[in-house]
SEGUVO-326747 format. One record per residue (C-alpha): residue number from 1; x, y, z. Coordinates in Angstrom, 3 decimals, always signed. Example, Ala and Ser with C-alpha at 12.3 -4.5 7.8 and 13.67 -1.06 7.14 Angstrom:
[1, [+12.300, -4.500, +7.800]]
[2, [+13.670, -1.060, +7.140]]
This chain:
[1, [-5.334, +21.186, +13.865]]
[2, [-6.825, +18.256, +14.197]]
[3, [-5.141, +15.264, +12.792]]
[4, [-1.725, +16.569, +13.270]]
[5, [-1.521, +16.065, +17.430]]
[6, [+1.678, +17.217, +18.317]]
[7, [+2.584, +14.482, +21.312]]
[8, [+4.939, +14.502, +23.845]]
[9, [+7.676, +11.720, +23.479]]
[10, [+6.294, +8.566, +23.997]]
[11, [+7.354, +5.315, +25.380]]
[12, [+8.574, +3.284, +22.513]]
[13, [+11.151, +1.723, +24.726]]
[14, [+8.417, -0.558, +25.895]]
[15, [+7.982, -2.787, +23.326]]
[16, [+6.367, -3.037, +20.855]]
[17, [+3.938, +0.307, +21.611]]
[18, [+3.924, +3.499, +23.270]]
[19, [+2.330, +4.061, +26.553]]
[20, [+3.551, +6.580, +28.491]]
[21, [+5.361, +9.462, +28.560]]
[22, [+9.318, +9.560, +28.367]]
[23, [+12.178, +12.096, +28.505]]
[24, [+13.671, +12.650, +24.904]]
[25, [+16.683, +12.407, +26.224]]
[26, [+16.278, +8.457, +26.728]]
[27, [+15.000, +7.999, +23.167]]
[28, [+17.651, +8.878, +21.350]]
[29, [+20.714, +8.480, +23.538]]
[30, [+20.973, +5.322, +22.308]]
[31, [+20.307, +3.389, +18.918]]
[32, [+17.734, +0.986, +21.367]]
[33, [+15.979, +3.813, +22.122]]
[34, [+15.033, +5.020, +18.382]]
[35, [+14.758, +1.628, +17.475]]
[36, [+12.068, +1.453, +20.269]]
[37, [+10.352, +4.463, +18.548]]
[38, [+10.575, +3.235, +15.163]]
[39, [+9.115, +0.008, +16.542]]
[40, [+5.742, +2.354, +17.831]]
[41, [+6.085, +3.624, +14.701]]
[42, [+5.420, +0.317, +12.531]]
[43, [+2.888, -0.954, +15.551]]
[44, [+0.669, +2.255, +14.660]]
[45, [+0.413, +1.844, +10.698]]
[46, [-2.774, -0.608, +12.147]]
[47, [-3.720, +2.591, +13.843]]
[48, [-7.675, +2.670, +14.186]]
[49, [-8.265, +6.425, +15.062]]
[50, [-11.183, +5.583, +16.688]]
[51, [-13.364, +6.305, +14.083]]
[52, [-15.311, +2.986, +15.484]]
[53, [-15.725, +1.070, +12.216]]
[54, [-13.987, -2.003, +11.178]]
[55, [-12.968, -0.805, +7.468]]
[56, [-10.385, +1.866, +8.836]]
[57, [-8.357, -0.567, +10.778]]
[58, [-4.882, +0.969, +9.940]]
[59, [-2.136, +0.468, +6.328]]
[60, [-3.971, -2.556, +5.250]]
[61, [-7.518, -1.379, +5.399]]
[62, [-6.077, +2.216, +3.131]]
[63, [-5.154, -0.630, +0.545]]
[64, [-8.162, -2.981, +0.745]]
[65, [-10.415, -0.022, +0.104]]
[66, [-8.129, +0.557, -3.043]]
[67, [-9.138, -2.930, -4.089]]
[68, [-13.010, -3.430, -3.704]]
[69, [-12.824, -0.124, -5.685]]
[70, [-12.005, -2.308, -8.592]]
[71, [-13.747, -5.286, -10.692]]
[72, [-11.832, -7.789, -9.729]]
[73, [-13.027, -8.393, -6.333]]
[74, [-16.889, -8.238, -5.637]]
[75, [-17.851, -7.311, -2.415]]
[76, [-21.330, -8.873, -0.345]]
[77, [-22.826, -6.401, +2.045]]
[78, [-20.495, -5.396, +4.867]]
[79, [-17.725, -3.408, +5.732]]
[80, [-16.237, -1.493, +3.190]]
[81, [-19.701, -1.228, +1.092]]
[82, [-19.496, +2.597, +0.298]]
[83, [-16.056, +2.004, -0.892]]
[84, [-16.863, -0.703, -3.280]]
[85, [-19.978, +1.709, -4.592]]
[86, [-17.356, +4.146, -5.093]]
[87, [-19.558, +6.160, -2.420]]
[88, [-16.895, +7.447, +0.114]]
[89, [-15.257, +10.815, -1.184]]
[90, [-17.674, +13.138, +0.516]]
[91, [-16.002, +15.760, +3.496]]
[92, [-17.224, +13.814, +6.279]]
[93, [-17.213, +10.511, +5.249]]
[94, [-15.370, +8.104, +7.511]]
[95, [-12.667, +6.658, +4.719]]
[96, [-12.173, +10.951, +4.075]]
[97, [-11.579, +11.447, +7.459]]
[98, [-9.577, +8.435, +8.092]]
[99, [-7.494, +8.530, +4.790]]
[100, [-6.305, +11.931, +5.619]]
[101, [-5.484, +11.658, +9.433]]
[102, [-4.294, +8.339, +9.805]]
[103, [-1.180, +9.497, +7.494]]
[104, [-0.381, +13.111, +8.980]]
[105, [-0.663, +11.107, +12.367]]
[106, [+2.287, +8.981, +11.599]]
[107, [+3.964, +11.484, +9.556]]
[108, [+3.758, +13.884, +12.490]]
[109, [+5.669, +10.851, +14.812]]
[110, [+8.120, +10.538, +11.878]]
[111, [+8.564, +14.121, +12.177]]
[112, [+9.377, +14.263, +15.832]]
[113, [+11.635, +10.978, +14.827]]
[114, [+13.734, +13.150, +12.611]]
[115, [+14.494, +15.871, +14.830]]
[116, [+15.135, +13.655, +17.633]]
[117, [+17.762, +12.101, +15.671]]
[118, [+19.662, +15.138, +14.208]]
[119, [+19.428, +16.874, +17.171]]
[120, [+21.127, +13.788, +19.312]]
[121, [+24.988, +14.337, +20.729]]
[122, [+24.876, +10.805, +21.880]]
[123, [+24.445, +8.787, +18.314]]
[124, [+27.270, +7.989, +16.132]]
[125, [+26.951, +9.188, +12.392]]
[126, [+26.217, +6.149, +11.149]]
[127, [+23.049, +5.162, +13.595]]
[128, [+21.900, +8.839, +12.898]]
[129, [+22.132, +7.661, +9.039]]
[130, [+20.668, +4.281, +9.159]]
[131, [+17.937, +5.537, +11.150]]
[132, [+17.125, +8.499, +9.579]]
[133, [+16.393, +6.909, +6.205]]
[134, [+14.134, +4.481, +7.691]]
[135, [+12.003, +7.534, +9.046]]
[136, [+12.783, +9.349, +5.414]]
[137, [+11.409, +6.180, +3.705]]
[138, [+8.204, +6.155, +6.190]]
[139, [+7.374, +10.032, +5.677]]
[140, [+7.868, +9.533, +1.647]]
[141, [+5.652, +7.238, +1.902]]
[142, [+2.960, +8.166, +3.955]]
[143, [+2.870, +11.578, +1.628]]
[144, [+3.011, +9.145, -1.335]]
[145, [-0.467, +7.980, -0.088]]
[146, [-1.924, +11.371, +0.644]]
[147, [-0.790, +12.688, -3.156]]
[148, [-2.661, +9.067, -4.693]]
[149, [-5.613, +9.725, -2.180]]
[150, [-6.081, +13.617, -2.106]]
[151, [-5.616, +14.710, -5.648]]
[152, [-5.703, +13.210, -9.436]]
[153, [-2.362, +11.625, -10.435]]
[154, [+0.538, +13.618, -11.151]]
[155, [+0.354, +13.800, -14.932]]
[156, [-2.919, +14.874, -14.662]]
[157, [-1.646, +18.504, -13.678]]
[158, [+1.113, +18.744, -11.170]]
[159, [+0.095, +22.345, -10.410]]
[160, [-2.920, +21.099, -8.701]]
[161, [-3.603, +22.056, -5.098]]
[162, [-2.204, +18.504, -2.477]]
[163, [-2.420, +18.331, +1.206]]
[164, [-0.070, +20.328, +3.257]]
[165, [+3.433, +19.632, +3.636]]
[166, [+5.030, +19.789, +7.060]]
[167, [+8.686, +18.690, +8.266]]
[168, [+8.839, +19.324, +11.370]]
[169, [+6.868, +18.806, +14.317]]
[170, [+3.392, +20.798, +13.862]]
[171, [+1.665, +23.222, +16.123]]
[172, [-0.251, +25.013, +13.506]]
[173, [-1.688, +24.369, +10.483]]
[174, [-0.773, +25.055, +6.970]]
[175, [-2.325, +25.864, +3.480]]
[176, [-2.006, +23.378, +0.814]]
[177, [+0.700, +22.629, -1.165]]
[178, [+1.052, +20.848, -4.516]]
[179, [+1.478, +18.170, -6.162]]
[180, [+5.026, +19.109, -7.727]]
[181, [+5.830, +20.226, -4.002]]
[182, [+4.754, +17.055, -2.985]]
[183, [+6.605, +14.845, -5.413]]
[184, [+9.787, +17.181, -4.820]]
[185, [+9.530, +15.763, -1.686]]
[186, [+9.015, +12.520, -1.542]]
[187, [+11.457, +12.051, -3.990]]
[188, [+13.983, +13.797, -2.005]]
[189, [+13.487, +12.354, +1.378]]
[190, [+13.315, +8.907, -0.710]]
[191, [+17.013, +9.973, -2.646]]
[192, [+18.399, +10.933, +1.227]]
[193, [+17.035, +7.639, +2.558]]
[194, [+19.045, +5.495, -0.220]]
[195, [+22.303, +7.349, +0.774]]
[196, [+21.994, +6.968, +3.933]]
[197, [+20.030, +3.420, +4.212]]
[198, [+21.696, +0.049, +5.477]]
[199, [+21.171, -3.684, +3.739]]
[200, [+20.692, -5.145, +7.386]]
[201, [+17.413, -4.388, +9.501]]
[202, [+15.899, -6.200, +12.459]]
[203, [+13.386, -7.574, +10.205]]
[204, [+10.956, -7.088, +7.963]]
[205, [+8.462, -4.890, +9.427]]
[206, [+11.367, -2.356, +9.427]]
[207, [+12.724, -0.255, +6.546]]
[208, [+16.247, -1.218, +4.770]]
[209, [+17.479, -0.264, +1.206]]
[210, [+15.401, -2.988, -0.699]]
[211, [+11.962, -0.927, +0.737]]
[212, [+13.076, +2.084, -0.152]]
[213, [+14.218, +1.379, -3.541]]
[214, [+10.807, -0.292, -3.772]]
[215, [+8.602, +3.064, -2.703]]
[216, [+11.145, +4.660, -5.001]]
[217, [+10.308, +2.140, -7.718]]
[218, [+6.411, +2.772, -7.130]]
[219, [+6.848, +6.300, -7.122]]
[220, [+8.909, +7.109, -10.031]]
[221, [+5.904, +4.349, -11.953]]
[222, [+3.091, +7.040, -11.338]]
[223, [+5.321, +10.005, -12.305]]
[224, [+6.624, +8.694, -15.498]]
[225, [+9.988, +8.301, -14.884]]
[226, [+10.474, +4.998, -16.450]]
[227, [+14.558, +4.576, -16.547]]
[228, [+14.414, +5.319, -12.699]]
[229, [+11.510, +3.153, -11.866]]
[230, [+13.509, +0.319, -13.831]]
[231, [+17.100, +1.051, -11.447]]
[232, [+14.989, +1.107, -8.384]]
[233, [+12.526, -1.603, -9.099]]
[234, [+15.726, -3.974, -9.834]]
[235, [+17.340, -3.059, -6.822]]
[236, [+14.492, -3.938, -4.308]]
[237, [+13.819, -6.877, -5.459]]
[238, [+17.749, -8.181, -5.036]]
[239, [+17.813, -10.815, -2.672]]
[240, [+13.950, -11.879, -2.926]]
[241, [+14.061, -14.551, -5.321]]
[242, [+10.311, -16.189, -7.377]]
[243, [+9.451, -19.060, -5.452]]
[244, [+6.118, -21.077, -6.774]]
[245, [+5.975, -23.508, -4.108]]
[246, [+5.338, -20.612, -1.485]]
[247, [+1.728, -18.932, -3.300]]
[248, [-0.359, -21.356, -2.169]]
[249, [+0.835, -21.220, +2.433]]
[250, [-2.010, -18.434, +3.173]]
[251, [-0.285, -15.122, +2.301]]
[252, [+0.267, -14.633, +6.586]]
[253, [+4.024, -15.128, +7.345]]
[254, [+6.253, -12.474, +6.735]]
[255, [+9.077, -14.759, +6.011]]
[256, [+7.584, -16.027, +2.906]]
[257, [+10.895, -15.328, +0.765]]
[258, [+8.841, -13.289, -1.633]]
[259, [+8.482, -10.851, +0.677]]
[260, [+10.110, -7.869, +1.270]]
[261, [+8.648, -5.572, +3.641]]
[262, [+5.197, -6.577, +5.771]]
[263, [+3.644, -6.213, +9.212]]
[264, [+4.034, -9.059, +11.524]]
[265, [+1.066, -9.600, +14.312]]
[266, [+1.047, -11.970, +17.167]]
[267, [-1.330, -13.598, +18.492]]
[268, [-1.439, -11.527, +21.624]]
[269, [-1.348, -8.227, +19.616]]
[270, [-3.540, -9.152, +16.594]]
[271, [-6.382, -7.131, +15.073]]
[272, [-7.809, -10.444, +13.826]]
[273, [-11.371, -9.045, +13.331]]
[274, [-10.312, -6.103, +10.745]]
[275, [-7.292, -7.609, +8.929]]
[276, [-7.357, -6.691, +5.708]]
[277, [-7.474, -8.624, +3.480]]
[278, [-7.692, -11.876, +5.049]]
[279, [-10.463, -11.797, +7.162]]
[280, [-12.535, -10.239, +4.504]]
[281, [-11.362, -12.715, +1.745]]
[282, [-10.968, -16.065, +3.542]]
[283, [-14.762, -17.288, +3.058]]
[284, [-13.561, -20.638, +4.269]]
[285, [-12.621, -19.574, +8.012]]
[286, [-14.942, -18.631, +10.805]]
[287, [-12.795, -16.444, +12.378]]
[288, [-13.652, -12.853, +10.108]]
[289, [-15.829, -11.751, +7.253]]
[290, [-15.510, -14.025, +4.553]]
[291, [-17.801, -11.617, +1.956]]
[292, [-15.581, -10.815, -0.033]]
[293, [-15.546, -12.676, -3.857]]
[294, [-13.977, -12.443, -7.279]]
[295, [-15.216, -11.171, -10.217]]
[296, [-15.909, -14.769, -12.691]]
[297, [-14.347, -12.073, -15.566]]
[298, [-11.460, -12.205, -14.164]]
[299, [-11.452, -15.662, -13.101]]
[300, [-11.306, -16.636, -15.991]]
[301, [-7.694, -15.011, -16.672]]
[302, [-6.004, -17.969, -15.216]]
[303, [-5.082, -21.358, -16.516]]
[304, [-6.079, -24.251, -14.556]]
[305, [-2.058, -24.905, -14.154]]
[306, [-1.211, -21.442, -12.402]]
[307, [-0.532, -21.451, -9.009]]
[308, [-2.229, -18.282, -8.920]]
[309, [-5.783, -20.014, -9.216]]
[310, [-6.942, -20.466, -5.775]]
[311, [-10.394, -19.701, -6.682]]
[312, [-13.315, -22.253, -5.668]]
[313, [-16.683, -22.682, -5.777]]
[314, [-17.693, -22.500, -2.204]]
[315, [-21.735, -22.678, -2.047]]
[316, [-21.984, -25.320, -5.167]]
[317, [-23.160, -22.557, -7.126]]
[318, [-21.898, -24.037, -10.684]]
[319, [-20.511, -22.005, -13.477]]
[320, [-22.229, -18.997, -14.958]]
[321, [-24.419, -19.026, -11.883]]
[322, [-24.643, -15.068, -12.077]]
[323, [-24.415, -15.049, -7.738]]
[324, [-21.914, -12.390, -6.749]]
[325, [-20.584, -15.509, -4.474]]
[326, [-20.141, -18.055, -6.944]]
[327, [-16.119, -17.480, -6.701]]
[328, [-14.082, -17.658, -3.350]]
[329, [-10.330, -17.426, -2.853]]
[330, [-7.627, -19.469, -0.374]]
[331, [-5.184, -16.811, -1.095]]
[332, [-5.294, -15.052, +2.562]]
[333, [-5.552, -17.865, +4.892]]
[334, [-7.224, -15.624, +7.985]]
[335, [-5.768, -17.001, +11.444]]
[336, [-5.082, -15.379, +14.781]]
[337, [-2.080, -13.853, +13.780]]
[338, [-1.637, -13.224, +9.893]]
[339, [+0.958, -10.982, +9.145]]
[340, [+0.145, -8.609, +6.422]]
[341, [+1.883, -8.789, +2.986]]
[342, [+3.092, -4.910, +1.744]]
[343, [+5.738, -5.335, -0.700]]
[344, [+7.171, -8.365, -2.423]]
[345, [+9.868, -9.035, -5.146]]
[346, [+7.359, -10.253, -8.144]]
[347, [+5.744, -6.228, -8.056]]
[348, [+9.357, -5.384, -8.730]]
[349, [+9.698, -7.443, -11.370]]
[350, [+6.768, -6.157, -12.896]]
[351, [+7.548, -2.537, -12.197]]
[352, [+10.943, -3.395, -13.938]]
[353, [+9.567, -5.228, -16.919]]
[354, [+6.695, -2.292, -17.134]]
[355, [+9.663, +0.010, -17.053]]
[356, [+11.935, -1.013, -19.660]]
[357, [+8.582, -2.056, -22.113]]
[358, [+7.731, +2.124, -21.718]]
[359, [+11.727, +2.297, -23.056]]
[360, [+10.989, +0.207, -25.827]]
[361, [+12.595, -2.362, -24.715]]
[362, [+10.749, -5.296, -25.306]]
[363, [+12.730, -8.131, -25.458]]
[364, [+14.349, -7.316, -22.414]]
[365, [+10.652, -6.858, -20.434]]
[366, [+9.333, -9.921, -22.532]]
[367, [+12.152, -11.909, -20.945]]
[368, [+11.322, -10.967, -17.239]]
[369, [+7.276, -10.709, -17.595]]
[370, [+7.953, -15.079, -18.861]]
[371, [+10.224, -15.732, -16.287]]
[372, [+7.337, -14.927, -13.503]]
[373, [+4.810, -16.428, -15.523]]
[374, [+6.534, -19.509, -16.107]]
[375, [+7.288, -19.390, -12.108]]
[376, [+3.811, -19.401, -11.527]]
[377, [+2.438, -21.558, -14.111]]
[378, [+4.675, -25.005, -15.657]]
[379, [+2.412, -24.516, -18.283]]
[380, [+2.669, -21.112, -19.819]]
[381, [+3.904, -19.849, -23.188]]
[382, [+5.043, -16.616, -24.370]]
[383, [+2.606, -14.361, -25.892]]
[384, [+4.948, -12.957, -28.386]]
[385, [+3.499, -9.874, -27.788]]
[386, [+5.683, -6.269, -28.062]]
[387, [+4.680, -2.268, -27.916]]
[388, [+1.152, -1.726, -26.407]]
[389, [+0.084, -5.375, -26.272]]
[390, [+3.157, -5.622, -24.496]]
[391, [+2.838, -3.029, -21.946]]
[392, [-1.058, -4.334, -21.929]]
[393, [-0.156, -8.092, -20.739]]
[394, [+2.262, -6.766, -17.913]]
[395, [-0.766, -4.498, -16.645]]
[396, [-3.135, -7.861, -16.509]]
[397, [-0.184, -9.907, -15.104]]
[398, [+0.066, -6.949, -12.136]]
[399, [-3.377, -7.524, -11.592]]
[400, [-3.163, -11.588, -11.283]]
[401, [-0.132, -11.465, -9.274]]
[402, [-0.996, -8.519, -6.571]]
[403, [-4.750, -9.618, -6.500]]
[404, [-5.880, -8.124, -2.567]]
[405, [-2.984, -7.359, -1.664]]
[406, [-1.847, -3.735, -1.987]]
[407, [-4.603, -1.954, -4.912]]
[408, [-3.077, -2.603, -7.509]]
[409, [-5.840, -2.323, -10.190]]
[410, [-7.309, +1.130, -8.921]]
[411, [-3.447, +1.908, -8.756]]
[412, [-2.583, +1.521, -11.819]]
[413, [-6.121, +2.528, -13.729]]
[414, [-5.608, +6.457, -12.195]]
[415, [-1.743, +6.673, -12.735]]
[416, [-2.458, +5.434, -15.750]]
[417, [-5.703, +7.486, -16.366]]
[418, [-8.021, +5.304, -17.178]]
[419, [-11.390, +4.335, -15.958]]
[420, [-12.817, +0.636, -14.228]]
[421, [-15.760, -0.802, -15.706]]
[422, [-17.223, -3.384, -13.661]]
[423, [-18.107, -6.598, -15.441]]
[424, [-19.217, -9.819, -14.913]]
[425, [-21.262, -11.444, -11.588]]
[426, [-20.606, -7.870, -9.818]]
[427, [-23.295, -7.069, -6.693]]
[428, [-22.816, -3.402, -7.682]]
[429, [-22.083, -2.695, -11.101]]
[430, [-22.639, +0.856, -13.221]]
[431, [-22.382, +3.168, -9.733]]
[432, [-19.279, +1.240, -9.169]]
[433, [-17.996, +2.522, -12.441]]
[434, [-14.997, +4.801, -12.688]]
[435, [-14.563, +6.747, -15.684]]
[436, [-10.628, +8.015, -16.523]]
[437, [-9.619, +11.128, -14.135]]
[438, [-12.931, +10.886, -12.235]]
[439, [-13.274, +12.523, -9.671]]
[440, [-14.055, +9.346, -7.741]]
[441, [-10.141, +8.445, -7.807]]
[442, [-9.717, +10.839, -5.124]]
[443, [-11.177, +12.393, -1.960]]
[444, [-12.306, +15.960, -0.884]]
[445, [-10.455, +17.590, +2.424]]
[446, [-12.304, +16.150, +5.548]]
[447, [-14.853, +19.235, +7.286]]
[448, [-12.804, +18.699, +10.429]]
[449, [-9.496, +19.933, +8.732]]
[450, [-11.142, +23.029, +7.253]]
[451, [-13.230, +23.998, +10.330]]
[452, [-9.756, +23.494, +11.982]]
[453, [-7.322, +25.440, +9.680]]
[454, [-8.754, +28.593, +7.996]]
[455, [-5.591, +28.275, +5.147]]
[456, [-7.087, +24.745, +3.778]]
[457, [-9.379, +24.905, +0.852]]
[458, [-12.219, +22.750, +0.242]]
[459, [-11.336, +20.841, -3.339]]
């Protein structure tokens, strides 16, 4: 089986990766030790695979392909290309084969985590507990990303066919399961993690309550389950307060107090070349890419008074130019170290005032939605708006706030079922398109996995 390597126990204990073997019964004889592997853990969500291209460089690049599958951003001719023609779903096609290993890697470490820990005389209860839902909260979320990736969305059918479960270390493979089985899941080993989760972690590349109340928040959004999404969203973002004044520092330092969970780099240990987004968005800086642009459509959303607005006009094109370049960004400030932003407190908010909106409560979502928008803009008024229109303006707001940062427009157009037309100063426009539940929302099961386990079908 391919992308499920079962490995021995690695070396976590010197930090910050793995690199040798090392007896389990170091690992988890002490808290150190599992923190160690945890640590290896977070260091491989940048995990390459050595698929040798620049555009499967790890967690961020899985959510950067999410974006340029949108029309907000418009992509120039590089890396990424066949996901931003919507071009990429195929069996052997490098984000397929990518998408589905580089999760079932890390969940197959996260399995060998849990057993380690429950199967450990030497921890106390509560570092088995506080542990153990950090590795919960990783697994529920790397299957979270094979269900969005592998399958349409859950209200689509939950009966569909989804990637194989496993929880436990693998030697063999497995048929598929789906997407109910999936969901049970997730939502299970999320519910466990809560329980047994602590406030305190050693920062925020690792997992504490606030995270996985936020997964929990973003899961519970795409299944529907509005009054949980709201409890959840609310709790993850306690603590992470709105804060203007911070937008506009480069989106690289985890301890932005917006932010709730990320992954730090140093400058020694930096994938500078292939951070996503940065060194695709920061047309300004040398260092990367810099060919990535924004859609003049959207644009246009902001006010000249929002924070939000860091677009320019790099090459002097002028307005209405029609050039897929005439709009840069100085959101992502690429440098030799930018940490990468995965969760912060104004998605809550949104996924909160979404929530209670879906409830019919309006005033109450009204109330929140202003609050961020006045944050971000001195300037703003309240729509008014209530019921769809309602519901409508949180969606756009989702999309101004999280703009290359986590997907959030291909995110929310298949959980929502419904399709992305590309408008605007787009390079690529009607084979970009994506039409509600197309098939382009998902991928097929990579050729490797099926010539590798006979109870896979090909969807």
């Amino acid at each position: 089986m391919s992308s499920l390597i079962v490995s021995c126990d690695k070396d976590y204990l010197n930090e910050p990766k793995p690199t040798s073997s090392v007896s389990s019964s170091v690992i988890f004889t002490s808290r150190d030790g599992v923190n160690s592997f945890i640590s290896g853990i977070l260091r491989a969500s940048r995990l390459e695979l050595n698929l040798d291209r620049l555009d499967t460089g790890g967690l961020p690049s899985l959510y950067f392909a999410r974006t340029v599958k949108g029309n907000d951003l418009v992509l120039g001719v590089q890396w990424y290309r066949f996901d931003y023609n919507n071009d990429n779903r195929d069996p052997t096609d490098k984000r397929t084969v990518f998408n589905w290993a580089f999760p079932y890697t890390l969940i197959n470490e996260l399995n060998i985590l849990i057993k380690g820990i429950n199967d450990s005389e030497d921890l106390s209860e509560t570092d088995k507990d506080e542990t153990l839902s950090q590795a919960l909260t990783l697994r529920a979320f790397y299957y979270f990303q094979l269900a969005m990736e592998f399958q349409h969305t859950y209200s689509y059918d939950a009966s569909l066919p989804a990637p194989p479960i496993y929880t436990s270390p693998a030697l063999e493979g497995k048929a598929m399961s789906t997407l109910t089985e999936m969901y049970t899941l997730i939502l299970s080993d999320l519910n466990d993690a809560v329980e047994k989760g602590a406030d305190s972690r050693l920062d925020k590349s690792y997992v504490n309550k606030n995270v996985t109340y936020g997964i929990l928040a973003r899961v519970n959004q795409v299944m529907g389950n509005w009054s949980a999404a709201e409890i959840a969203a609310s709790k993850a973002r306690i603590g992470y307060s709105l804060n203007a004044s911070n937008y506009s520092n480069g989106f690289n330092n985890i301890e932005d107090g917006e932010w709730i969970w990320g992954i730090p780099q140093t400058v020694d240990q930096t994938i500078t070349i292939n951070t996503a987004p940065h060194s695709f968005s920061d047309n300004s800086n040398k260092i990367g890419y810099g060919e990535a642009f924004w859609n003049e459509d959207f644009v246009n959303r902001f006010s000249d008074t929002d924070v939000r607005n860091t677009f320019f006009d790099l090459f002097g094109l002028g307005d209405n130019s029609g050039s897929y370049k005439a709009r840069a960004s100085s959101k992502f400030k690429l440098t030799f170290d930018p940490d990468i932003p995965l969760m912060r407190s104004p998605e809550m908010l949104l996924i909160e005032a979404e929530a209670k909106a879906r409830q019919e409560n309006d005033n109450e979502a009204a109330t929140l939605l202003f609050s961020l928008q006045k944050n971000r803009d001195p300037k703003a008024v309240a729509s008014g708006n209530s019921g769809t229109a309602l519901i409508d303006e949180i969606l756009v707001e989702r999309r101004k706030e999280l703009y290359g940062e986590i997907g959030v427009e291909w995110f929310d157009a298949k959980r929502l079922r419904k399709g992305i037309t590309r408008t605007g100063n787009h390079r690529v426009k009607s084979p970009g398109n994506l039409l509600p539940d197309d098939k382009k929302f998902f991928l097929k099961v990579p050729q490797s996995e099926i010539d590798a386990n006979d109870r896979l079908c090909e969807c």
